[in-house]
N, C-alpha and C positions, 0 to 999 in steps of 0.2 A: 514414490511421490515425495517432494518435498514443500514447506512453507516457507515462503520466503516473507518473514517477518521485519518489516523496518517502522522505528521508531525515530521520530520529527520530533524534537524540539522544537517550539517557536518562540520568538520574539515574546515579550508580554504586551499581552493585549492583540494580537494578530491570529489568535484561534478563529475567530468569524469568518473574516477574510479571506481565511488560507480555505476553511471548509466550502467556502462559498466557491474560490476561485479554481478548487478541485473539481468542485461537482459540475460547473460550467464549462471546463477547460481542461481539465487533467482528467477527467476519468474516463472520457470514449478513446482515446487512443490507448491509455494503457491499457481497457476491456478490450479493444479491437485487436490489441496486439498482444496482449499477453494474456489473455484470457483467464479464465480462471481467476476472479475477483473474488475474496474470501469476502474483505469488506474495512469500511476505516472507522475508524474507533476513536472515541474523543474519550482522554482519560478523565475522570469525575475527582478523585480523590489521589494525593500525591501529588507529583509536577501535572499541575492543572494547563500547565503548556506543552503539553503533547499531545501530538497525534499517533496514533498505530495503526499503518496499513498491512494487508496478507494478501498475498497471491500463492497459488498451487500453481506447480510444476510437477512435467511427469517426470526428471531426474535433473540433473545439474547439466549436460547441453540442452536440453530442451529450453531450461531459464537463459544460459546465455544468448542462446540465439536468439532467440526472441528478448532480452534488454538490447542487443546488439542493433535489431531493428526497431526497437523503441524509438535510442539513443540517434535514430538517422531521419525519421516523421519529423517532417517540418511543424505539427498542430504540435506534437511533445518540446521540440525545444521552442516554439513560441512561450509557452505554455512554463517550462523551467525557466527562463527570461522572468518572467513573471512572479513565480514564487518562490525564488532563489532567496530574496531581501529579507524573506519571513523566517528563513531557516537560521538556527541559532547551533545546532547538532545533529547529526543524523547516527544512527547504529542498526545496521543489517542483522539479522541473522537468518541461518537456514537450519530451519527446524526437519525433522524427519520423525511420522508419527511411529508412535508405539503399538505392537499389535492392539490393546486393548481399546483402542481408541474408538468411538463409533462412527461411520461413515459421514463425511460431511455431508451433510445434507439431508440425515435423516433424526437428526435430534428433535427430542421433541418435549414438551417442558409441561407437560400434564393439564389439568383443571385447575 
């Protein structure tokens, strides 16, 4: 498996917007097609203009094939047309977990 972690810069003052215009518009095509949604993450403290999304892949062609069909859905580039203007930086990375790690989806945060 890996995480495919990308970090958004935005604009100042375009965090609403962009979260808005995500949940409306961007995030059924990328669940329908890339599955495995970890989840997007508004940073609180630090560059308070960023966003952090995560998707799981079951290895590195699994992730290309599927951005490849992303990047070809008419709803996704309507959708990148749109929140292109808010982007100020973007940085990818692919993370690969460590054995130690616990299964996604089974954390669990007590009483």
């Amino acid at each position: 498996m890996i995480i495919d972690y990308r970090a958004y810069t935005l604009h100042s003052g375009t965090v609403s917007a962009f979260m808005e215009l995500f949940e409306t518009e961007g995030l059924e095509p990328q669940v329908r097609i890339c599955g495995n949604f970890l989840g997007l993450y508004r940073t609180e403290v630090g560059n308070i203009n960023q966003i952090i999304m995560m998707f799981a892949y079951q290895d590195l062609n699994d992730r290309q094939r599927r951005r490849d069909q992303l990047y070809q859905d008419p709803a996704f580039k309507a959708y990148l047309t749109k929140v292109r203007p808010f982007l100020r930086d973007q940085e990818v990375r692919l993370l690969t977990p460590s054995r130690c790690n616990p299964p996604i989806g089974e954390l669990s945060f007590g009483a």
